[in-house]
VOGU-3710 file (C-alpha; in Angstrom, 3 decimals, decimal comma):
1> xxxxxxxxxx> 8,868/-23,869/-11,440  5,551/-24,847/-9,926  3,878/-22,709/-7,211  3,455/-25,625/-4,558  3,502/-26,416/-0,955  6,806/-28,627/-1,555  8,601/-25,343/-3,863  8,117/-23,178/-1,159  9,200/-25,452/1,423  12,224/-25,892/-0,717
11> xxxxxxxxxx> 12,455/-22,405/-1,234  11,971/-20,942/2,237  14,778/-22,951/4,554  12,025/-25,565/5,427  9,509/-22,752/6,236  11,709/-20,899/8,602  12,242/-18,261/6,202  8,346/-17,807/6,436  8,083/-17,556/9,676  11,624/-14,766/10,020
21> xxxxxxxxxx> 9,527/-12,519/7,240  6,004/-12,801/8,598  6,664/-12,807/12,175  9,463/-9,811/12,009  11,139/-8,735/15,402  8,926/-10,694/17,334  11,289/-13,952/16,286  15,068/-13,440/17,020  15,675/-17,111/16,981  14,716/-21,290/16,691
31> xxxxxxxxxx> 13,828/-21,938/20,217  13,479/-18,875/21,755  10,180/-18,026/22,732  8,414/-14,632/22,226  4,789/-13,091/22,518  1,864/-14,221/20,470  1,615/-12,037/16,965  -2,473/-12,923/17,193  -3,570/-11,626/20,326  -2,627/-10,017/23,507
41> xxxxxxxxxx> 0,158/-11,915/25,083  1,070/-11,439/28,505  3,560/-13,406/28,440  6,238/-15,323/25,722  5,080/-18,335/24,922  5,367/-18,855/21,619  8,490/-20,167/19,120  9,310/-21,635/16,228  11,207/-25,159/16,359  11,990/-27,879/14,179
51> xxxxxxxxxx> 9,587/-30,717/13,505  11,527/-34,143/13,047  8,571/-35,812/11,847  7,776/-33,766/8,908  10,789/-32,218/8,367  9,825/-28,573/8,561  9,437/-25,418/10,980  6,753/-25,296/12,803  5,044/-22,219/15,117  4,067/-23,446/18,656
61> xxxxxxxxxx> 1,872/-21,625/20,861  1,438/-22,665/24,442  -0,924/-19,659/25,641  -3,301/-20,827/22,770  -2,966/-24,430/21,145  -5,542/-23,051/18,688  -2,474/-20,908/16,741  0,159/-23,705/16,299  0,786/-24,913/12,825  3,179/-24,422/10,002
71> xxxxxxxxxx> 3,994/-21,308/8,448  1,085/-21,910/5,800  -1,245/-22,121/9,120  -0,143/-18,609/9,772  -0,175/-17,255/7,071  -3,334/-18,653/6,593  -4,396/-16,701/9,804  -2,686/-13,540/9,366  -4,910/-13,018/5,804  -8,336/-14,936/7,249
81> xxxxxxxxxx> -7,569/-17,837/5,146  -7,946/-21,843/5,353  -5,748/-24,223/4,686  -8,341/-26,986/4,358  -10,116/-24,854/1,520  -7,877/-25,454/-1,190  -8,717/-22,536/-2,969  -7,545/-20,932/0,340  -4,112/-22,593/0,394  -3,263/-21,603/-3,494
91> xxxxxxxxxx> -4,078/-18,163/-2,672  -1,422/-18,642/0,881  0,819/-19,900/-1,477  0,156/-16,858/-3,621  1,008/-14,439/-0,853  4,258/-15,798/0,382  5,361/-16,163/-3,418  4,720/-12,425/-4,112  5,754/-10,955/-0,626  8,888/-12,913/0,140
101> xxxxxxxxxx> 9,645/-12,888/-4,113  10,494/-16,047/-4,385  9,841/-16,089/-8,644  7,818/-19,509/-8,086  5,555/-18,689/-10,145  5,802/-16,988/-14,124  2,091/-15,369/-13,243  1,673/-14,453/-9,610  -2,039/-14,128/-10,470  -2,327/-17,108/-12,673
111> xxxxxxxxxx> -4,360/-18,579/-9,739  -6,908/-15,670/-9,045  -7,330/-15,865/-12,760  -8,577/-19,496/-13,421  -10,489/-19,359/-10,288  -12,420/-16,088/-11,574  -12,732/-17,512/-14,634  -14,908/-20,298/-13,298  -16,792/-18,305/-10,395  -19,369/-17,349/-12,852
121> xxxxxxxxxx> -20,845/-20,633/-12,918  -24,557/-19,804/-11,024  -24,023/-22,302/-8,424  -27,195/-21,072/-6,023  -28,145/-17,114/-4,785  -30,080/-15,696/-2,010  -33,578/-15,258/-2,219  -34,744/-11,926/-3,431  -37,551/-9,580/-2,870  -38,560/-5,977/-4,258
131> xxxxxxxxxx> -39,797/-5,883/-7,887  -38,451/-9,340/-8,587  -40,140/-11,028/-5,688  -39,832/-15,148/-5,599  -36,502/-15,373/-8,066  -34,030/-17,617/-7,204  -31,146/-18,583/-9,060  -30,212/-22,838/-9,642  -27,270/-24,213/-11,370  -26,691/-22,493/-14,419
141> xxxxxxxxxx> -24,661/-23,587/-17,709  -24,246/-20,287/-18,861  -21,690/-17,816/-17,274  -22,121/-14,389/-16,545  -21,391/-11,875/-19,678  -19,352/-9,299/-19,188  -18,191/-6,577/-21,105  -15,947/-3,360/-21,239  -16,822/-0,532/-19,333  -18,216/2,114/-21,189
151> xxxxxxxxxx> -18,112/6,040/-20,868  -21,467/6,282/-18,992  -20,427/3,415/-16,582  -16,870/5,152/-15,818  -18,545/8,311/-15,080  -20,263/6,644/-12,655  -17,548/5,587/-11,122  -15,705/8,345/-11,647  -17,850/11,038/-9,383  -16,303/9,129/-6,747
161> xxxxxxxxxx> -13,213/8,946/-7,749  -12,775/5,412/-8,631  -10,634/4,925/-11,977  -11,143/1,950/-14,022  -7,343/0,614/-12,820  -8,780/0,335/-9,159  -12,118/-1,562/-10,612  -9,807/-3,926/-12,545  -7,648/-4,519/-9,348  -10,913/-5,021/-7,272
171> xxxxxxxxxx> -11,597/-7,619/-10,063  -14,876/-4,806/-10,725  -16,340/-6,124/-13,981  -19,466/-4,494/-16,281  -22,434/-7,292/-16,772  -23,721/-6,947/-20,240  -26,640/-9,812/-19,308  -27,245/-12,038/-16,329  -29,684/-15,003/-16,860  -31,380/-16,520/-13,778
181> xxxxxxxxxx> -34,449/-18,862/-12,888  -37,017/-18,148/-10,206  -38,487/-20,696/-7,505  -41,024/-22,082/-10,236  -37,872/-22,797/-12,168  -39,054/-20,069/-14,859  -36,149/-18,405/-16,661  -35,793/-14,804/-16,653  -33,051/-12,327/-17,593  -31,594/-8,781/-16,504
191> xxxxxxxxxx> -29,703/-6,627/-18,974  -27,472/-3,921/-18,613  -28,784/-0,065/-20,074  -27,208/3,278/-19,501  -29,946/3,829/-17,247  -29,870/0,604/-14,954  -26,047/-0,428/-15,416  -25,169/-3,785/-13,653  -21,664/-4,586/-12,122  -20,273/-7,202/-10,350
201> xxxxxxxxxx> -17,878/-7,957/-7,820  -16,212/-11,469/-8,530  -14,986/-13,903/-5,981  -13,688/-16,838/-5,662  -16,570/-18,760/-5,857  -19,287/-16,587/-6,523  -20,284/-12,950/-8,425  -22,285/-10,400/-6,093  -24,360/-8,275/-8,687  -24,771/-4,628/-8,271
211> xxxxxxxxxx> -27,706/-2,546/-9,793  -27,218/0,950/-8,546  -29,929/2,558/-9,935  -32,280/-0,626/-9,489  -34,798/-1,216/-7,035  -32,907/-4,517/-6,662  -29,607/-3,435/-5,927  -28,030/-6,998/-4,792  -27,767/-10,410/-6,098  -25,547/-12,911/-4,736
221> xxxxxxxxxx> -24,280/-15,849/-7,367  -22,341/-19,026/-5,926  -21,381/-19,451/-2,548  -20,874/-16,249/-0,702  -20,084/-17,424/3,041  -20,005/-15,446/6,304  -16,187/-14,839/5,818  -16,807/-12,557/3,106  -14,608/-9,716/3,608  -14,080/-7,910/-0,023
231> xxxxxxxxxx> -10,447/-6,256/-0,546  -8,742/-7,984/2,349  -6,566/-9,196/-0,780  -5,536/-5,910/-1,873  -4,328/-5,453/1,647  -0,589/-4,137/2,127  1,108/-6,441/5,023  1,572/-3,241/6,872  -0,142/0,239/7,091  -1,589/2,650/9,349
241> xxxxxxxxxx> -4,818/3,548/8,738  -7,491/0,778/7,754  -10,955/1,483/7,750  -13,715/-1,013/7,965  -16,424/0,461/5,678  -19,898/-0,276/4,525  -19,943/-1,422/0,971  -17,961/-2,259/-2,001  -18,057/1,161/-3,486  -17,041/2,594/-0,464
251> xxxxxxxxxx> -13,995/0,652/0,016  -13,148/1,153/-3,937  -13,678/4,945/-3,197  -11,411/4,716/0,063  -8,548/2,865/-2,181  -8,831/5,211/-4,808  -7,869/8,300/-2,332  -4,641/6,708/-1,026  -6,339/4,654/1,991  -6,459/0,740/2,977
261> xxxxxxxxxx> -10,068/-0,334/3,374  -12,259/-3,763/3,453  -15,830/-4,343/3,914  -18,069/-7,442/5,154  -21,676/-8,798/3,463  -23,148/-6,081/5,468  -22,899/-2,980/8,006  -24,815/-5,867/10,741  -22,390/-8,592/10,248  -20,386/-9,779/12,764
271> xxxxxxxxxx> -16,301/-9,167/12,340  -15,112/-12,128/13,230  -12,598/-12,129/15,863  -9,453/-13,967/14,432  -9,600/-11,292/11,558  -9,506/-8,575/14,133  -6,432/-10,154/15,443  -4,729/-10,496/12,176  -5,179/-7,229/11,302  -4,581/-5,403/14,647
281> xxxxxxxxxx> -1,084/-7,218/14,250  -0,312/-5,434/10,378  -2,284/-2,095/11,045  -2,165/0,895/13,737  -5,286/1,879/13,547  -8,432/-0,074/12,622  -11,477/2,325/12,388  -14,927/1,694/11,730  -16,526/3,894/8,825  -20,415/3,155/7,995
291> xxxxxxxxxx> -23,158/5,005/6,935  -24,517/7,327/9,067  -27,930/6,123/9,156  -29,924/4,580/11,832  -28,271/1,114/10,600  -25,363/1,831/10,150  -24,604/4,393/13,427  -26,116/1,507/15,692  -24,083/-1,152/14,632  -20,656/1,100/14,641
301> xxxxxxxxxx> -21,996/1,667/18,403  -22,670/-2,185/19,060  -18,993/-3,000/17,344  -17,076/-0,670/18,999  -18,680/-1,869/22,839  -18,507/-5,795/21,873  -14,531/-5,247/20,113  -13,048/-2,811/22,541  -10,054/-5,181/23,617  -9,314/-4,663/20,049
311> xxxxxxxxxx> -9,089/-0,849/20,360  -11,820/-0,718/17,330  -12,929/3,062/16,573  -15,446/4,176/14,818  -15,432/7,714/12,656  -18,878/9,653/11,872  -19,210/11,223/8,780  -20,477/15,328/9,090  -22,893/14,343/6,452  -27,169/14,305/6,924
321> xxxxxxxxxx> -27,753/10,560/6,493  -30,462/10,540/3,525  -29,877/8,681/0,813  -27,579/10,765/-1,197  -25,286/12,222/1,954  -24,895/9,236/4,304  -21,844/6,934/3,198  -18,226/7,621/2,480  -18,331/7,325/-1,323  -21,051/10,139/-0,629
331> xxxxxxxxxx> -18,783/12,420/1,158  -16,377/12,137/-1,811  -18,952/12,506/-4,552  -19,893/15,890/-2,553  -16,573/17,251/-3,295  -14,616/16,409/-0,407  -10,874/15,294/-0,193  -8,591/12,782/1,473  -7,334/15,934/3,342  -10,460/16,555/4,747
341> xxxxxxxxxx> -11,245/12,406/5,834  -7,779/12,780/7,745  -8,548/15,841/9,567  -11,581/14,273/11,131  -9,394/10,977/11,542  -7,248/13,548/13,613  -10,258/14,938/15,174  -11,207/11,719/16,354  -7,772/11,147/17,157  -7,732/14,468/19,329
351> xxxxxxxxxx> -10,723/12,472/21,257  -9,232/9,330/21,972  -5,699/11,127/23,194  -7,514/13,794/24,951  -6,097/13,349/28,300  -2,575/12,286/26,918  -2,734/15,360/25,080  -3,031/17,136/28,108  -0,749/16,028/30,100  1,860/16,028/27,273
361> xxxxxxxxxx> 0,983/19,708/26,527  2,079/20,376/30,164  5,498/19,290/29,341  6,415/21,137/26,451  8,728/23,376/26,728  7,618/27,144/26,148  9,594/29,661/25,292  7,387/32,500/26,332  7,357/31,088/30,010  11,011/30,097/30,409
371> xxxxxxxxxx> 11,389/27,656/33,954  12,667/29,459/36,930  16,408/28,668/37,002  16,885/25,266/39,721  20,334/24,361/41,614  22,917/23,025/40,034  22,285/19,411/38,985  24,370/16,449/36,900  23,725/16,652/33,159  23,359/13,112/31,336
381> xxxxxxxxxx> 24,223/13,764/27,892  22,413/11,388/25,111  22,789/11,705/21,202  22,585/9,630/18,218  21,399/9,634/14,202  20,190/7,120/11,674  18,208/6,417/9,036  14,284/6,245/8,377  12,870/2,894/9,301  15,570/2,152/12,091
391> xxxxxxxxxx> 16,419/2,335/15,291  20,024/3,956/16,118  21,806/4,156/19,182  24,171/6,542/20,783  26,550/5,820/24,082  29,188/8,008/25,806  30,298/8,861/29,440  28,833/12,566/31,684  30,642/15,390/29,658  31,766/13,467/26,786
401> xxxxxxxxxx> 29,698/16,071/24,188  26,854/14,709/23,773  24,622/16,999/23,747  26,617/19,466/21,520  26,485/16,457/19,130  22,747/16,047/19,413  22,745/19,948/19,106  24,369/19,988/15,671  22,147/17,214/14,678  18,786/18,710/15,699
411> xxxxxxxxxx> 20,052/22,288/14,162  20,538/20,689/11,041  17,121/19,664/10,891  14,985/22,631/11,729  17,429/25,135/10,004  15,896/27,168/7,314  16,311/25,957/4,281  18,647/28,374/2,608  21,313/28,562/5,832  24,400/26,408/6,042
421> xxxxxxxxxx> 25,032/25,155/9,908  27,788/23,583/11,060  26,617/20,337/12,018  29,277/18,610/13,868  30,679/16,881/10,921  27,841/14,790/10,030  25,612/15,163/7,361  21,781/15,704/8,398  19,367/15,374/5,722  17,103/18,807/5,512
431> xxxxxxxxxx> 13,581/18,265/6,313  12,016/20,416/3,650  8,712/19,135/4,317  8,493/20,348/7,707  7,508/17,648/9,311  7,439/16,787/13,245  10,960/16,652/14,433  10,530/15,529/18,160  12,874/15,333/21,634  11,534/13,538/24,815
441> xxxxxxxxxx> 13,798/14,115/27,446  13,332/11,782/30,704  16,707/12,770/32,172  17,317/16,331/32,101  15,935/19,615/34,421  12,813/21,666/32,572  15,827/24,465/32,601  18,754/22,415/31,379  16,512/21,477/28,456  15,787/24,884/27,789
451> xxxxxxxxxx> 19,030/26,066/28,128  19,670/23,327/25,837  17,079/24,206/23,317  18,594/28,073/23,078  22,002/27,057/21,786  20,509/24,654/19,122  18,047/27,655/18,055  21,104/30,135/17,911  23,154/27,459/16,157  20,142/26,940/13,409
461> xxxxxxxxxx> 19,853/30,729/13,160  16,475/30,978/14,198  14,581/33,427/17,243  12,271/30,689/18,126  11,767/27,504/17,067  9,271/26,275/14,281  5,659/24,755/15,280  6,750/21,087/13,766  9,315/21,110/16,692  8,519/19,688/20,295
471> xxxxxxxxxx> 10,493/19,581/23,133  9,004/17,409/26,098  10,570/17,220/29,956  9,062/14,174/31,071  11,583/14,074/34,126  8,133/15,048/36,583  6,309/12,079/34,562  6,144/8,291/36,184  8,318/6,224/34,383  5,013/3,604/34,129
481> xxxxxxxxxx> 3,070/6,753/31,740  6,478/8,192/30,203  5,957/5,552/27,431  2,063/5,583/27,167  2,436/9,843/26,707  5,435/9,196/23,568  3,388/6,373/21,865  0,025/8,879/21,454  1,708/11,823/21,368  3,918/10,759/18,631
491> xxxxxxxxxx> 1,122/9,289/16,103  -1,006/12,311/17,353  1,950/14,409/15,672  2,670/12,062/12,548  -0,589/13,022/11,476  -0,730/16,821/12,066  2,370/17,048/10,497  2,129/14,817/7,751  5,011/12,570/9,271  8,198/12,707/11,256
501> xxxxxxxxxx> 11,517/13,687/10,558  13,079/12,853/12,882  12,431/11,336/17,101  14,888/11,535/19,811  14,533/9,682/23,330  16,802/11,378/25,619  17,654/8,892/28,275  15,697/5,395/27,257  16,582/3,550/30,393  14,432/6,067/32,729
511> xxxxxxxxxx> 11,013/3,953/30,283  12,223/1,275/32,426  12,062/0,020/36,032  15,897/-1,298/35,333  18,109/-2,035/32,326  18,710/-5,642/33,755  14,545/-6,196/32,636  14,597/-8,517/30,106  11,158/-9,236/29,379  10,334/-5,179/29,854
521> xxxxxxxxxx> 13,526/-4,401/27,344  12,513/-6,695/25,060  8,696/-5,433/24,539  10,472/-1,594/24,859  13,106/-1,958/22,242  10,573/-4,338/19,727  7,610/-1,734/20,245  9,897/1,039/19,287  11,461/-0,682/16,415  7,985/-1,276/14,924
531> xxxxxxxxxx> 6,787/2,536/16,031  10,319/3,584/12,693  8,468/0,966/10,494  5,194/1,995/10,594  5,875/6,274/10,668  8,971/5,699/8,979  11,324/8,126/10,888  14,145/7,575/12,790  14,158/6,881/16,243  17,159/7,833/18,388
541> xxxxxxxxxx> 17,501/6,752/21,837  20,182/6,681/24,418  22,191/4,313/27,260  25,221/3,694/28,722  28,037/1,071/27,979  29,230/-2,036/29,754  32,653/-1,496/31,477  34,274/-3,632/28,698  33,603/-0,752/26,351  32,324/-2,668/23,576
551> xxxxxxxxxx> 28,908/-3,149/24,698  25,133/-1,833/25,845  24,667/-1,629/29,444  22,247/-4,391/30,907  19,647/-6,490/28,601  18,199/-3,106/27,323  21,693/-2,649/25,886  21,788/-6,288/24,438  18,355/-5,342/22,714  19,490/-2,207/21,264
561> xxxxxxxxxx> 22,473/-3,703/20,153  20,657/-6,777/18,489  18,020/-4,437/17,112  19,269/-1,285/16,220  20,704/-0,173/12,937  23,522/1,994/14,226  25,638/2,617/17,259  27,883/5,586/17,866  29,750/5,810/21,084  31,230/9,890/21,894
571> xxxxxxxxxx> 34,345/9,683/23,665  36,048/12,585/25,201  39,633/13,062/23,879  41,424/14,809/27,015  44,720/14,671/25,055  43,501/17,010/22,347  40,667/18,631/23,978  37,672/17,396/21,866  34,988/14,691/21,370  35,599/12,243/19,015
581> xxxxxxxxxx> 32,992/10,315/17,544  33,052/6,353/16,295  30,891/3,715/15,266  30,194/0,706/16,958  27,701/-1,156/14,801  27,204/0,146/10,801  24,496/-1,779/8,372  27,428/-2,722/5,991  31,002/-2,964/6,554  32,983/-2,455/9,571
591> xxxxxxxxxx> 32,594/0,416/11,727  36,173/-0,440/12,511  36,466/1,062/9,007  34,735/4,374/9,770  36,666/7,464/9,946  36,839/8,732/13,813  35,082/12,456/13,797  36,377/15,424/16,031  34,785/18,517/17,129  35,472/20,664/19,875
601> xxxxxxxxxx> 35,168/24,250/21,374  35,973/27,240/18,878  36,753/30,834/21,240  36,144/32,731/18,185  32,768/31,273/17,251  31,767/30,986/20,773  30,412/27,253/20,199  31,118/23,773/19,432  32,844/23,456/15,544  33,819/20,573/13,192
611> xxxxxxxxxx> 37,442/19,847/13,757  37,726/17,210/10,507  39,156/13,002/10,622  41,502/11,538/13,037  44,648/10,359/11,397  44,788/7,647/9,399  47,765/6,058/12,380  45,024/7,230/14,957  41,971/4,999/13,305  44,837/2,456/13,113
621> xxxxxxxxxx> 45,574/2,637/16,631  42,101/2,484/17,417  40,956/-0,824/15,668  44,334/-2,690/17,528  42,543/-1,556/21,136  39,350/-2,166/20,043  39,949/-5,701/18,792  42,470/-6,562/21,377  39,774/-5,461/24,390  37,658/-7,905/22,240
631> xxxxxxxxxx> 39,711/-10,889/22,228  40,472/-10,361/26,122  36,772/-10,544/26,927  35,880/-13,289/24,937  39,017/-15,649/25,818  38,492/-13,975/29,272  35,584/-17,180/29,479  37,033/-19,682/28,139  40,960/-19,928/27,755  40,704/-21,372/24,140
641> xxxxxxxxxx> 38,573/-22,078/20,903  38,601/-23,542/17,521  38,294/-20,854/14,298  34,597/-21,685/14,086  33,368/-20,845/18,048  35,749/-17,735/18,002  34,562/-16,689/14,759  30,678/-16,844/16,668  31,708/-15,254/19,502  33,062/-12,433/17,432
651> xxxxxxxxxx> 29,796/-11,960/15,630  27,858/-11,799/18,568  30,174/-9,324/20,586  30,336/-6,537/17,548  27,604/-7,834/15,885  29,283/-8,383/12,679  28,359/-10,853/9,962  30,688/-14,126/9,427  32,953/-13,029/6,587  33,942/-9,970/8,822
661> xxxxxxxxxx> 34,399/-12,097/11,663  36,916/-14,189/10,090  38,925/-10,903/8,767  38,914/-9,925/12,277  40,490/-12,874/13,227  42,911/-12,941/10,499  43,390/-9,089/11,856  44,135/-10,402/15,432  46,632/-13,546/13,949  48,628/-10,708/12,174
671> xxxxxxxxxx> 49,070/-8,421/14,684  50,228/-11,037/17,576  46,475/-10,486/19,533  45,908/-14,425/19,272  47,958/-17,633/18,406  47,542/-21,369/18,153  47,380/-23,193/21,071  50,991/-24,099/22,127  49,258/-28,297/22,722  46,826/-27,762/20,276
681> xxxxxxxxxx> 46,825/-26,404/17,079  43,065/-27,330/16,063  42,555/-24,149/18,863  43,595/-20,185/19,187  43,806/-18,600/22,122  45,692/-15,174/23,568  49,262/-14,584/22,320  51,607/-14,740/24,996  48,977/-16,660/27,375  50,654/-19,468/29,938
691> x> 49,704/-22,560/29,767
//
């Protein structure tokens, strides 16, 4: 099939596929506005909507006409591409094709290839000086010639550590002979040696030569524009780190150490804004890294001033800035690692989060100064797990176990490796690599959290706990800097520890003013989600349930429960003395199908032990409540519906896809929940209703 604006039209629900990948959380629905992917919204106004005219999606943006267009437009603007340039548009085409694997194409890079096949047609080239003052290069019939990299020119690269698979990704070629024509139209030609080896660096539309033991260095072939930004291509869609750098060898010397880099024409050119926005949307942290000469220090100084809405850093190199110690390929050729670049990434890190730091360092918890015990106060118990890249959810009711649950949990994760722990019946995965495992609590007394902290340490069989674990009591923090202090605390700790196991937000509704914010929730729950996707932990948080039982409290609770991965609800069984524990919300399947947990209070262990399943008649029993309380509140607003509004309503109340839905239903028509309407058989409605 043929890679095309019509395919993947056809392909991509009109476009709105597009936009759902592209966009991510930002876009729940058609017609439902949300805040601007580009730029600093203060406000929603933005959605995607239908377009009778042409028949496709379309992105609308109110706060800023200048990003409404189709979902090649933004694509287009999320990569610093143009759809009027039609090599532009083949390469959008390109990106949605690979990314959203669509199989449009036999050769993803079909297009890159016939392109770069043609590019070395010597269109036109800067004018020159040094040694080969007054060339100029015209319109040329013959091509560049290229050849295969020899040892001498792989060793070359190689002291940086830049392997002939990154050059051939970078589209890196060796120049056996490049023929140009100065201003009196005279033709002259430069050849490749072992001494003077020439490379270039091909483009769409033009080559950019590079001699690096030359006194000409640079030659620019075809039509190199302002734009040029060299391995924005190579770009993942999301990362962490990306650094800005000076030159193409630097950025081929960044890639080939594990890091996501791009460079401009030059250290002085401007970065044009709409990349900066692009890129601030798909990276954490974009951080300037040039030479640390004179040039190169002065214009990371002038960036960082002009940029700072865009939160641009800039990283100096501990190197002496002459010629052979001033870049990053330098610092790398001189025998230093990617472990040392991100310990002064944390270093500069440590400077940006310096007063967070110390605040946040005032709340932890330490166990050599244990708090002064307070009064009595009300405990607010909040626990939940998950998986990495989500956001999970826990509910339950004051003294329902929660925080023996979240005690199991936590012990399972900073145990030692070789120690079994009893952890409450569910299965915690170890975290061998030590990294940060991290509790926030906004809810609980410095003491209760300490108290807290002891039985989880004597439950993991450990003295004290390990340095990759943090406790926080934020309870003396403002609720308007609880959330600034766990967003740079957090990636302060990702990279100290090499990433995190595991984050737990004790009491998430004390990061708002109220849980009945829905603009606050929204940004709260979306920011959070996005925090598991880029560190790639899981996030637990906390809040209450609606007095129907089936749902989150407030429009936080509608967020989490649109958003999150997982709900658990702990429920205290008075009958049998325990805690049970049951799903609300799984990935796949019913949680009406998941096995109810126990656990409860052992006298002879002197703690909280797993007491095995419920009964199968128990589980049973459970799913007929469940699903009766659910048909009550939905025909509780209107007294009747057909199969397909019920079925909706259904989804949205568990949050359950439509073929579950529909066995629900079926569920509820066997066991006498609902029935046909007596007048109307097109319509169910509650068994045994009046009417």
């Amino acid at each position: 099939m043929a890679l095309n604006k019509d395919s993947v039209i056809n392909a991509t629900n009109k476009g709105l596929d597009v936009f759902k990948h592209f966009i991510g959380s930002r876009f729940s629905k058609v017609g439902k506005s949300f805040k601007s992917p580009f730029y600093q919204d203060s406000r929603a106004s933005c959605y995607v909507y239908f377009d009778n005219k042409s028949g496709i999606y379309k992105f609308k943006d109110f706060g800023d006409s200048e990003y409404s267009g189709d979902c090649f437009f933004m694509v287009g603007k999320i990569f610093a591409l143009e759809c009027d340039d039609r090599t532009d548009f083949l390469r959008i085409l390109e990106i949605i094709d690979c990314e959203m694997y669509l199989n449009l194409e036999d050769n993803p890079h079909k297009v890159d290839r016939l392109v770069r096949e043609n590019t070395p047609m010597l269109n036109r080239a800067s004018k020159i000086s040094s040694i080969h003052d007054g060339f100029e290069t015209a319109k040329l019939k013959l091509p560049i010639k290229t050849k295969d990299f020899n040892n001498a020119e792989l060793d070359f690269w190689a002291q940086y550590g830049i392997t002939k698979e990154v050059l051939e990704r970078y589209h890196v070629s060796s120049v056996e002979a490049f023929h140009g024509i100065n201003k009196e139209g005279k033709e002259y030609d430069l050849l490749s040696t072992d001494q003077e080896p020439i490379f270039g660096y091909h483009g769409r539309r033009y080559t950019k030569l590079y001699l690096p033991n030359s006194r000409l260095r640079f030659l620019y072939t075809g039509e190199i524009s302002e734009s040029y930004v060299f391995g924005i291509e190579q770009l993942p869609v999301r990362g962490d780190i990306l650094f800005i750098t000076g030159g193409e060898k630097d950025v081929l010397s960044l890639v080939s150490h594990g890091f996501n880099a791009i460079c401009l024409n030059s250290e002085t050119a401007h970065i044009p804004k709409n990349l900066l926005r692009g890129l601030s949307y798909r990276f954490k942290h974009i951080t300037l890294l040039y030479d640390v000469d004179e040039t190169g220090l002065k214009s990371m100084e002038k960036l960082t001033h002009d940029l700072k809405s865009y939160q641009l850093q800039s990283l100096k190199l501990p190197l002496t800035g002459e010629k052979t110690q001033k870049d990053i390929s330098d610092f790398f050729r001189l025998g230093h690692t990617a472990d040392d670049l991100m310990m002064l990434f944390v270093e500069m890190l440590d400077q940006i989060y310096e007063d967070t730091l110390s605040v946040i360092r005032s709340c932890e918890i330490d166990f050599d100064k244990p708090p002064k015990a307070p009064d009595p106060v009300i405990k607010i118990n909040d626990v939940t797990i998950g998986s990495p890249g989500n956001l999970l959810c826990v509910a339950g009711s004051e003294g329902s176990g929660k925080t023996n649950y979240l005690g199991g949990i936590l012990s399972g994760c900073i145990k030692p490796g070789d120690v079994v722990v009893d952890t409450l019946g569910t299965t915690v995965q170890e975290n061998d690599s030590q990294k940060a495992v991290l509790l926030y609590d906004t809810e609980q007394s410095e003491y209760q959290l300490y108290k807290n902290l002891t039985y989880i340490m004597k439950r993991s069989t450990l003295e004290r706990p390990p340095s990759w674990f943090k406790a926080f009591c934020l309870v003396g923090i403002s609720r308007n800097e609880r959330m600034n202090l766990i967003l740079e605390s957090m990636d302060r700790f990702y990279y100290e520890y090499g990433g995190i196991h595991l984050m737990v937000i004790d009491g998430i509704a004390d990061l708002l003013g109220g849980v009945n914010d829905e603009e606050s929730s929204v940004k709260l729950i979306e920011e959070l989600f996005r925090l598991a996707a880029i560190y790639n932990t899981c996030i637990v948080c906390v809040l209450h349930m609606s007095p129907s039982g089936m749902k989150l409290r407030g429009h936080l609770g509608s967020e989490v429960q649109r958003k999150a991965a997982g709900i658990i609800l702990i429920e205290k069984d008075d009958n049998n003395r325990c805690s049970v524990v049951k799903a609300l919300k799984v990935r796949d399947g019913s949680p009406l199908d998941v096995p109810l947990i126990q656990f409860g209070w052992d006298n002879n262990e002197g703690r909280h032990v797993f007491m095995g399943e419920k009964s199968k008649e128990d589980s049973e029993t459970r799913k007929l409540n469940d699903l009766t309380d659910v048909a009550k509140e939905i025909f509780n607003r209107k007294s009747s519906m057909t199969m397909a509004d019920l079925t909706q309503a259904i989804m949205e109340a568990m949050d359950v896809k439509d073929r579950m839905a529909r066995n629900y239903i079926k569920y509820m028509k066997e066991h006498s929940i609902i029935e046909k309407h007596p007048s109307n058989n097109a319509e169910l409605c509650l068994a045994g209703m009046p009417f």
